[in-house]
N, CA, C and O atoms as CSV, one atom per row, in Angstrom:
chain,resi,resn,atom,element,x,y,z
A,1,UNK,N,N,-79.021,-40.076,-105.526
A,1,UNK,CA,C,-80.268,-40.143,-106.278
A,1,UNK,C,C,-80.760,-38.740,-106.589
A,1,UNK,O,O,-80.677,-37.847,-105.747
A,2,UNK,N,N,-81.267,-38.549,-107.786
A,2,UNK,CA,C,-81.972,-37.426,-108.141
A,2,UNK,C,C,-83.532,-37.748,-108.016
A,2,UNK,O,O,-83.948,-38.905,-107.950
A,3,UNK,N,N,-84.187,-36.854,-107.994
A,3,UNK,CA,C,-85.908,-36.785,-107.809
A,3,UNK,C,C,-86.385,-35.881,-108.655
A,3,UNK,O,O,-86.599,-34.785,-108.136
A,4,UNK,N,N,-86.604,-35.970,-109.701
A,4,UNK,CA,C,-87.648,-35.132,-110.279
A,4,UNK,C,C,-88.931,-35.207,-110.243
A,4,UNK,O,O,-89.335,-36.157,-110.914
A,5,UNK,N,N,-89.952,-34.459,-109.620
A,5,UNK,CA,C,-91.029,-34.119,-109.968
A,5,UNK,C,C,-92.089,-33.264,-111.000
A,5,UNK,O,O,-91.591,-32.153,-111.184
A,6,UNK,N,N,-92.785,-33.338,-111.396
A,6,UNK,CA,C,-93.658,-32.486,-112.670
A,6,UNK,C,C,-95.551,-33.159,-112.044
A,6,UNK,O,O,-96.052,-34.196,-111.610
A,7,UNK,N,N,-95.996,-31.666,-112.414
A,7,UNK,CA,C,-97.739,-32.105,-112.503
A,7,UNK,C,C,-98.212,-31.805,-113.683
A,7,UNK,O,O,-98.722,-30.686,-113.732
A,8,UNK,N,N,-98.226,-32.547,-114.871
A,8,UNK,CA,C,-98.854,-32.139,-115.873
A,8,UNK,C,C,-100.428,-32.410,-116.090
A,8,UNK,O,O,-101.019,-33.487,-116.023
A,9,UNK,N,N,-100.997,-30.981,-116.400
A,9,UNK,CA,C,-102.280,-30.831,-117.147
A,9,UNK,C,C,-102.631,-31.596,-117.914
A,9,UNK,O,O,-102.192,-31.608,-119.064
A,10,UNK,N,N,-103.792,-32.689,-117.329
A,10,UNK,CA,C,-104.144,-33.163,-118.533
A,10,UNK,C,C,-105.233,-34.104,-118.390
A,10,UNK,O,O,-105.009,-35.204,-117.885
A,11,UNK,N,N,-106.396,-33.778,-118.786
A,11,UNK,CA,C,-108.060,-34.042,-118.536
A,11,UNK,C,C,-107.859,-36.019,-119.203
A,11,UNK,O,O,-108.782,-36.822,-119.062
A,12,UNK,N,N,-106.640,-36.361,-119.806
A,12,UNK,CA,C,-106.296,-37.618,-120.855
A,12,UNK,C,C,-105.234,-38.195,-119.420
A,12,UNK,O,O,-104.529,-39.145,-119.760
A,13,UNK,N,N,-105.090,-37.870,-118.310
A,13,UNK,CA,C,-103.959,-38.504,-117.745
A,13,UNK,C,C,-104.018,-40.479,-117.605
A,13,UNK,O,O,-103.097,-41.280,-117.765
A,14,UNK,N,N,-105.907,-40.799,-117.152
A,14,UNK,CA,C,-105.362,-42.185,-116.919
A,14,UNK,C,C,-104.642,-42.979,-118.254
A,14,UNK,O,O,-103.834,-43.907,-118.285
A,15,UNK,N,N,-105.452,-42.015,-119.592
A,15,UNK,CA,C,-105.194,-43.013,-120.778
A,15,UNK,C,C,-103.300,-42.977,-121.154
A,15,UNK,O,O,-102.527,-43.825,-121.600
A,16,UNK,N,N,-103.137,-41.542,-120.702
A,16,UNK,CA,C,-101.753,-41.672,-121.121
A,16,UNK,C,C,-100.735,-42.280,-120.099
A,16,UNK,O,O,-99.614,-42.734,-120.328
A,17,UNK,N,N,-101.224,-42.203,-119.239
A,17,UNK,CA,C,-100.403,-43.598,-118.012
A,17,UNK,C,C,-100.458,-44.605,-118.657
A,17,UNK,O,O,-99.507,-44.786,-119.417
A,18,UNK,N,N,-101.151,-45.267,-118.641
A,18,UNK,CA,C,-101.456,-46.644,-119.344
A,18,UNK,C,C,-100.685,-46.866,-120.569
A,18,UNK,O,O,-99.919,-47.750,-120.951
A,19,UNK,N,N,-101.117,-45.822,-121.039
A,19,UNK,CA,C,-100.305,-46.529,-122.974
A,19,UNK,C,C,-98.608,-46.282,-122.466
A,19,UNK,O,O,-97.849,-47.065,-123.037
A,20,UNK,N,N,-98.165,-45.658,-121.833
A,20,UNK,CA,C,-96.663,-45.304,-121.417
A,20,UNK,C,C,-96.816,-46.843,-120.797
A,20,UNK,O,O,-96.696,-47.765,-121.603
A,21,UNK,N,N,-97.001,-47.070,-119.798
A,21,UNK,CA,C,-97.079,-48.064,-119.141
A,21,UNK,C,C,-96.872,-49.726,-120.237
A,21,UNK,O,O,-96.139,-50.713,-120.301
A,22,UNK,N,N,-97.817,-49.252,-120.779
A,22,UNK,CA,C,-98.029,-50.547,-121.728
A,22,UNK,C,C,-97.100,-50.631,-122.950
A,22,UNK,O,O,-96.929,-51.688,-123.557
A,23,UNK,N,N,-96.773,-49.991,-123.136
A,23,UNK,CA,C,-95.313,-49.350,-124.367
A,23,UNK,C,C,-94.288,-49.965,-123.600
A,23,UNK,O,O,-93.790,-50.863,-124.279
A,24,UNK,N,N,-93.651,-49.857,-122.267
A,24,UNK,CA,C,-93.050,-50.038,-122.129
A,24,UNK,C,C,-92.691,-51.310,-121.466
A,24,UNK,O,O,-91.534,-51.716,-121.355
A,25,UNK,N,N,-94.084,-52.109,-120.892
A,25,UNK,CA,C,-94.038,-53.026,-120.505
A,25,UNK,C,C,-93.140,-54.359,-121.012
A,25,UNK,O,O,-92.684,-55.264,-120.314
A,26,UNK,N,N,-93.037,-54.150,-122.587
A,26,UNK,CA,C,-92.192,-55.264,-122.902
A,26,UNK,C,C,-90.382,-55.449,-122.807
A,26,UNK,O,O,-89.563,-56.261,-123.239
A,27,UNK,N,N,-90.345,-54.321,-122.067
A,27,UNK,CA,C,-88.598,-53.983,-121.922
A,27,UNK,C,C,-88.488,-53.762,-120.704
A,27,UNK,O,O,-87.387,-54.083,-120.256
A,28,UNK,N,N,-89.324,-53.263,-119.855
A,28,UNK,CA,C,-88.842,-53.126,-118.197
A,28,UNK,C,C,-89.812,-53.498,-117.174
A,28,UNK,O,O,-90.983,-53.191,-117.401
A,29,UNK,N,N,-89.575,-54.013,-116.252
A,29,UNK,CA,C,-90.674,-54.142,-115.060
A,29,UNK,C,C,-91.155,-53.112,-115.168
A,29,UNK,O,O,-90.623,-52.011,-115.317
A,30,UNK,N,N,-92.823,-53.568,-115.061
A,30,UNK,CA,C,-93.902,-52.171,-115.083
A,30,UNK,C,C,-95.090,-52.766,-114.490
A,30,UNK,O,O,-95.434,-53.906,-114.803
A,31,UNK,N,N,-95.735,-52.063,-113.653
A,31,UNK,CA,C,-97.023,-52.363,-112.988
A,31,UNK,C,C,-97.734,-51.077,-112.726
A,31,UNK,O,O,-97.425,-50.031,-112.157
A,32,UNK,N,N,-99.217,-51.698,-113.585
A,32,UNK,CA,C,-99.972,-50.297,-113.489
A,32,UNK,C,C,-101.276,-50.457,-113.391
A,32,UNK,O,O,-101.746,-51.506,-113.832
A,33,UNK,N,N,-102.224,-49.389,-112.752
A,33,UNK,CA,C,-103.597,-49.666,-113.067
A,33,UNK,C,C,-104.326,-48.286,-113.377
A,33,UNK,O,O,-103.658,-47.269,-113.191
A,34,UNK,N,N,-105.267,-48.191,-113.705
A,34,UNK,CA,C,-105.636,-47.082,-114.517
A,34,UNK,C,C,-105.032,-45.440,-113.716
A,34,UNK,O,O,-104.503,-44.466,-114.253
A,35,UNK,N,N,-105.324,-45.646,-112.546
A,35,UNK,CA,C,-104.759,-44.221,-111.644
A,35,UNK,C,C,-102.956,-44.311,-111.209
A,35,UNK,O,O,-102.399,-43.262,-110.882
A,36,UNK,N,N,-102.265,-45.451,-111.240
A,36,UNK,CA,C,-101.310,-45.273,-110.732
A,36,UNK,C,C,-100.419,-46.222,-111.394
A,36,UNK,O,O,-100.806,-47.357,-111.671
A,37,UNK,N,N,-98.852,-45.667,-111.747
A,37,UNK,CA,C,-98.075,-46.612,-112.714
A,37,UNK,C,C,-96.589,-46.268,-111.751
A,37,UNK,O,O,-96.192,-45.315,-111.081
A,38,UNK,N,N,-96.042,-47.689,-112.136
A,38,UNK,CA,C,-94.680,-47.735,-111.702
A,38,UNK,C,C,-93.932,-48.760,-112.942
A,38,UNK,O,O,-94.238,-49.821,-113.485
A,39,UNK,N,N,-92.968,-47.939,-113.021
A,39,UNK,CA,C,-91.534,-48.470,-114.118
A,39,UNK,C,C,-90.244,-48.561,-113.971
A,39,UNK,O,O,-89.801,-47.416,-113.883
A,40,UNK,N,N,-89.607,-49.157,-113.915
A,40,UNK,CA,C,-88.622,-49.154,-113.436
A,40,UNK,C,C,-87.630,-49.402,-114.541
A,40,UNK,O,O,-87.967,-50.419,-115.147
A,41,UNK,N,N,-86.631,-48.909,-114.992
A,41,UNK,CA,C,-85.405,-48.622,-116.071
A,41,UNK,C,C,-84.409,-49.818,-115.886
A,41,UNK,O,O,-84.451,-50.489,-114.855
A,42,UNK,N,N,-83.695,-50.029,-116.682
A,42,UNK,CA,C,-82.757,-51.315,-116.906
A,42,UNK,C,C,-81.480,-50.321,-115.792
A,42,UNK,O,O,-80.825,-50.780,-114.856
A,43,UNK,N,N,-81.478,-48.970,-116.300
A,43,UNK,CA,C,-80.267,-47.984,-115.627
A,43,UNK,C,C,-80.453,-47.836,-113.808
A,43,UNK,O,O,-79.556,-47.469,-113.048
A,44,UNK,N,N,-81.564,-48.149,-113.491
A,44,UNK,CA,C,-81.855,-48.033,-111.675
A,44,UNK,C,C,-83.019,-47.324,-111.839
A,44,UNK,O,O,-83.939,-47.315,-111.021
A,45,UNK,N,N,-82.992,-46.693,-112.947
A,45,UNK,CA,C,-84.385,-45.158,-112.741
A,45,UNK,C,C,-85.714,-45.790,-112.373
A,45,UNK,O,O,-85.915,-47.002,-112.449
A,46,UNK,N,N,-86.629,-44.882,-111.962
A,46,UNK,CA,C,-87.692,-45.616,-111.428
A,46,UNK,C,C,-88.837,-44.660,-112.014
A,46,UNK,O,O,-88.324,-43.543,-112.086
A,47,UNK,N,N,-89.970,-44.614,-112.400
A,47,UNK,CA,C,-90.903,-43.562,-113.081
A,47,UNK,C,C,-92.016,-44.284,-112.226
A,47,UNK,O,O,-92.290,-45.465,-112.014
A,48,UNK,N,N,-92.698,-42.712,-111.705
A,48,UNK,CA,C,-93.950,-43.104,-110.434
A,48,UNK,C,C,-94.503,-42.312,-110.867
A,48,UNK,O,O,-93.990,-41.193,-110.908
A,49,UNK,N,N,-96.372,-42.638,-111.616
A,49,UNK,CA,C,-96.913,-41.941,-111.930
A,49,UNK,C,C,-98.186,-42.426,-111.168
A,49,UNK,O,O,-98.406,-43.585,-110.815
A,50,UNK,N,N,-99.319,-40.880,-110.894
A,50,UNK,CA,C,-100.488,-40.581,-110.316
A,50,UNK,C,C,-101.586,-40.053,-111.286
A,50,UNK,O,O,-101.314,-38.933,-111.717
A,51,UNK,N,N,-102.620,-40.516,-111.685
A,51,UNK,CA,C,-103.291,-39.645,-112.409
A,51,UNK,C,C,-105.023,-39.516,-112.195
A,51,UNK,O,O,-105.968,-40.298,-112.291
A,52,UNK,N,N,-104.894,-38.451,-111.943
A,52,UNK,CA,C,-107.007,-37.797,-111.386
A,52,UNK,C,C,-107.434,-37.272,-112.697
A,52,UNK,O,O,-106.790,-37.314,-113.746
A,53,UNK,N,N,-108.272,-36.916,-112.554
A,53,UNK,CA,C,-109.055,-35.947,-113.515
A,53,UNK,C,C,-108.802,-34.961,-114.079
A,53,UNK,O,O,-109.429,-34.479,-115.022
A,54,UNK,N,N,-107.537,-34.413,-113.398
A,54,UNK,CA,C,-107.150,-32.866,-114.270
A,54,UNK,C,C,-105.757,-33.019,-114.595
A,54,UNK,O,O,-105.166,-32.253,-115.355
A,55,UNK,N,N,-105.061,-34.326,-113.838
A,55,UNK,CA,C,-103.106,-33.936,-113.448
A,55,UNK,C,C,-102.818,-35.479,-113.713
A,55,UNK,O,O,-103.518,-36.478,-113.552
A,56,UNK,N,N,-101.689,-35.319,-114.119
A,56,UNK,CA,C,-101.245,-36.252,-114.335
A,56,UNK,C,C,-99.859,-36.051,-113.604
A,56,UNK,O,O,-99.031,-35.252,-114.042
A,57,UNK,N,N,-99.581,-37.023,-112.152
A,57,UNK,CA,C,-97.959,-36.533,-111.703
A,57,UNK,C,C,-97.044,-37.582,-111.790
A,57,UNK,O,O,-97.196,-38.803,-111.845
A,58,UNK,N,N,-95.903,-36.741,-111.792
A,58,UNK,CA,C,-94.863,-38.031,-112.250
A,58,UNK,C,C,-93.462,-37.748,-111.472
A,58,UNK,O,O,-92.764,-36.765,-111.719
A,59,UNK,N,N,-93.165,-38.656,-110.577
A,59,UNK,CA,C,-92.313,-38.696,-109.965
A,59,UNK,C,C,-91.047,-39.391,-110.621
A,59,UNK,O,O,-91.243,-40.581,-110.376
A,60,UNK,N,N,-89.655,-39.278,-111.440
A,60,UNK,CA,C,-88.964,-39.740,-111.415
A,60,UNK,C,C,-87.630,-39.665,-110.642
A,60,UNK,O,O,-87.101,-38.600,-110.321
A,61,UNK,N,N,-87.184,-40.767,-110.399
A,61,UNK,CA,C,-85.659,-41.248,-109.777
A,61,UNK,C,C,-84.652,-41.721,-110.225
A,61,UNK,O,O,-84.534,-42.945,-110.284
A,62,UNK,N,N,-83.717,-40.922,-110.634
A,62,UNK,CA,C,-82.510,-41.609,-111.518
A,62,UNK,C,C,-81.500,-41.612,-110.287
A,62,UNK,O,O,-81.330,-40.608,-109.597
A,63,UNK,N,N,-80.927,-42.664,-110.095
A,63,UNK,CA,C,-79.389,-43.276,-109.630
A,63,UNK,C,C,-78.123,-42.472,-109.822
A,63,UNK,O,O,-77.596,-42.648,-110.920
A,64,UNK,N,N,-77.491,-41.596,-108.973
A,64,UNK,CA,C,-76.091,-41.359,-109.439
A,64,UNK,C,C,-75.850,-41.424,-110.400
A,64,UNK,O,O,-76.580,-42.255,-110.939
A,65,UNK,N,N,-74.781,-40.753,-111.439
A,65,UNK,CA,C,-74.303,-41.059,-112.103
A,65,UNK,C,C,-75.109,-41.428,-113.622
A,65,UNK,O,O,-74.668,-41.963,-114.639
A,66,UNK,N,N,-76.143,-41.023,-113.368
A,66,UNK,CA,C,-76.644,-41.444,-114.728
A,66,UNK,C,C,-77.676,-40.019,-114.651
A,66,UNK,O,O,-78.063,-39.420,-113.648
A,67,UNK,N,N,-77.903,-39.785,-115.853
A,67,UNK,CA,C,-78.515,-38.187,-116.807
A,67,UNK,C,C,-79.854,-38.112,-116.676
A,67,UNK,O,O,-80.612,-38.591,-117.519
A,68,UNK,N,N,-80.307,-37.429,-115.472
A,68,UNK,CA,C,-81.456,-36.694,-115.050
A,68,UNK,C,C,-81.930,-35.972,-116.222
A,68,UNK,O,O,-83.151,-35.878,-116.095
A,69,UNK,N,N,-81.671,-35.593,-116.958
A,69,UNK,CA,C,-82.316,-34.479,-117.388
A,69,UNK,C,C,-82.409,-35.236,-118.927
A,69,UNK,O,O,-83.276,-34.871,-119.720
A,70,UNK,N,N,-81.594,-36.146,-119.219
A,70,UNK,CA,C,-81.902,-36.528,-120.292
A,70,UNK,C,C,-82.826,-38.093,-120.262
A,70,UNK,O,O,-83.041,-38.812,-121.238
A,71,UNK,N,N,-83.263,-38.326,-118.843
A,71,UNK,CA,C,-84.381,-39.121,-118.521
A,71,UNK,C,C,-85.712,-38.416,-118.756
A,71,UNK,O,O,-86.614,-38.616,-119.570
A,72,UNK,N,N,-85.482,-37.196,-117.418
A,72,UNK,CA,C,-86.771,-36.156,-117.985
A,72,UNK,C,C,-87.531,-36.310,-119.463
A,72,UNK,O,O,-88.622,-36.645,-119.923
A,73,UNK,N,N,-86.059,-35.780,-119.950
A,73,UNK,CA,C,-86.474,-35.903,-121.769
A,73,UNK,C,C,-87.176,-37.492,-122.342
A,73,UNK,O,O,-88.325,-37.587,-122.772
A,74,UNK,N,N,-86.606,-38.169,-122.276
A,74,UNK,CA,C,-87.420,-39.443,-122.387
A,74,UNK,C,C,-88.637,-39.943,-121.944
A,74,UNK,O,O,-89.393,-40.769,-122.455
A,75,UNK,N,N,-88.703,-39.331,-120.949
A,75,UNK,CA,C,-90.710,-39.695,-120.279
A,75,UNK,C,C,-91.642,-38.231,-121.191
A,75,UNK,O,O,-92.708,-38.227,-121.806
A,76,UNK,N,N,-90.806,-37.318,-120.943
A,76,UNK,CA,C,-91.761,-36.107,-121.223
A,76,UNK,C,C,-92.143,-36.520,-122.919
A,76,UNK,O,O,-93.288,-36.581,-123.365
A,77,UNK,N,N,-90.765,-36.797,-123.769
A,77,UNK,CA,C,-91.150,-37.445,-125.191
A,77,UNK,C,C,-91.986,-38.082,-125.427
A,77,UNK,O,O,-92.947,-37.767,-126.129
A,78,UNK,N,N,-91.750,-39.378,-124.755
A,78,UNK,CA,C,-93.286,-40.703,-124.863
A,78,UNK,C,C,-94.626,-40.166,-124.338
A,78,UNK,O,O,-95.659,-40.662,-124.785
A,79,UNK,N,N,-94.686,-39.118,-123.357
A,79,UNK,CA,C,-95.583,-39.086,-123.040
A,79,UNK,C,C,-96.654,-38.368,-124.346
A,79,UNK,O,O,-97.649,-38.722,-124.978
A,80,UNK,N,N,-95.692,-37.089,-124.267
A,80,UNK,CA,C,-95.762,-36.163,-125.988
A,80,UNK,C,C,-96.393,-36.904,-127.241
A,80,UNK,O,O,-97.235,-36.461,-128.023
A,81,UNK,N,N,-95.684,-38.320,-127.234
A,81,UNK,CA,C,-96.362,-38.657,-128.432
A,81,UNK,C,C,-97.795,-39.504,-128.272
A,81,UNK,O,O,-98.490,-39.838,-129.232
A,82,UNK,N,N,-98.080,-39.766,-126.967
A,82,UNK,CA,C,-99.124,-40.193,-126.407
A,82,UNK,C,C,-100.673,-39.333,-126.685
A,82,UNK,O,O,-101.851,-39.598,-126.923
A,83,UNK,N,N,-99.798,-38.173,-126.482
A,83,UNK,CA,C,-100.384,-37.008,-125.944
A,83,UNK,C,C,-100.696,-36.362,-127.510
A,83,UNK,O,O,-101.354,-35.335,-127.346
A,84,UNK,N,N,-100.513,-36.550,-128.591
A,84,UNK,CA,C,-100.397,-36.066,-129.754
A,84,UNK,C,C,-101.839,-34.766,-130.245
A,84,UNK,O,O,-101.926,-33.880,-131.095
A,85,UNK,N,N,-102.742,-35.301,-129.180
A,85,UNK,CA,C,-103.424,-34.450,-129.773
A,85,UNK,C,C,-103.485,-33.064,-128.834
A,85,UNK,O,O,-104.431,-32.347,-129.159
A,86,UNK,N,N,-102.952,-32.721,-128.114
A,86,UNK,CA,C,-103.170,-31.835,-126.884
A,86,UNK,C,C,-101.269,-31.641,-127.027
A,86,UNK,O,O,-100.881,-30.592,-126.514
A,87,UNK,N,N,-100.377,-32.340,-127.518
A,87,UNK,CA,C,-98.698,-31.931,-126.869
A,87,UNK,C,C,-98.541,-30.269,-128.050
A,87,UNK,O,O,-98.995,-30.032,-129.170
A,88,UNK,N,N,-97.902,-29.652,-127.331
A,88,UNK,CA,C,-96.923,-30.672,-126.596
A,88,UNK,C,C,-97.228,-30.431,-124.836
A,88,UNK,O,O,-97.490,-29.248,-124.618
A,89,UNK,N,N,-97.245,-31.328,-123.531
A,89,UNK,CA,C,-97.612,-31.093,-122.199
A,89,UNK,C,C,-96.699,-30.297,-121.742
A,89,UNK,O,O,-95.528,-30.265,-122.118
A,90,UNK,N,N,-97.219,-29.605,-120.888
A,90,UNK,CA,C,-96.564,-28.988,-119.931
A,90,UNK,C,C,-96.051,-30.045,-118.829
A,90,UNK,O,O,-96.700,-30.945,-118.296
A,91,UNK,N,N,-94.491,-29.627,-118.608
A,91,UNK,CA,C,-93.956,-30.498,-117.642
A,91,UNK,C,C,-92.866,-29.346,-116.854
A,91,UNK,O,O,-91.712,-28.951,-117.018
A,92,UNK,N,N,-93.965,-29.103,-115.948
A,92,UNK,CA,C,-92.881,-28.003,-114.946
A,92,UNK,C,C,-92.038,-29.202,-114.053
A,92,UNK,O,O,-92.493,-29.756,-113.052
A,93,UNK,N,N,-90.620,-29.478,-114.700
A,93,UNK,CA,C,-90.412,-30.352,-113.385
A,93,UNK,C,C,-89.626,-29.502,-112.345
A,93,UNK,O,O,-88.919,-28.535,-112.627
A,94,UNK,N,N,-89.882,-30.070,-110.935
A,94,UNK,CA,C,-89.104,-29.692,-110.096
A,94,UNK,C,C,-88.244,-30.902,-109.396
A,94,UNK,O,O,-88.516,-32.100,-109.465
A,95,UNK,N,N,-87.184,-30.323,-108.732
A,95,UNK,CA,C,-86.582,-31.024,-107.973
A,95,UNK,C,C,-87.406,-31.839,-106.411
A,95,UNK,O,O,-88.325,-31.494,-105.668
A,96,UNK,N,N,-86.677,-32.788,-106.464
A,96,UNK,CA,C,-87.839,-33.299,-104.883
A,96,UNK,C,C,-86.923,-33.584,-104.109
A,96,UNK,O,O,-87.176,-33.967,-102.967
């Protein structure tokens, strides 16, 4: 398993949890409520998000064998276009 972590800036985090959340709800198990979202990928990946007042964090988990970095790219995108008026976000990810 890989772990990526990122804390992105962003005073908009519960709204952009949610609309990610809700975007994606019709293609993968997803359960969310305004501070905290979980998603889970058809591939194993799992997307764990936290969001307060200033940060928005996002824990993802991709499975062996399948492209960390081009998952990264896929949350950080949706989030981006979420985010349209403030993107593009900062997403320092780190390893966990």
């Amino acid at each position: 398993m890989s772990v990526s972590i990122a804390r992105v800036p962003t005073a908009s985090a519960s709204r952009y949890l949610q609309q990610l959340a809700k975007h994606w709800s019709h293609k993968m198990e997803v359960g969310f409520s305004a501070q905290e979202g979980r998603i889970a990928f058809p591939n194993g990946a799992v997307l764990e998000m936290r969001a307060d007042s200033a940060t928005l964090d996002v824990v993802l988990t991709v499975p062996e064998g399948e492209d960390a970095a081009r998952m990264r790219e896929v949350v950080s995108s949706h989030l981006d276009r979420f985010a349209f008026r403030e993107a593009p976000l900062t997403f320092d990810w780190q390893e966990g």
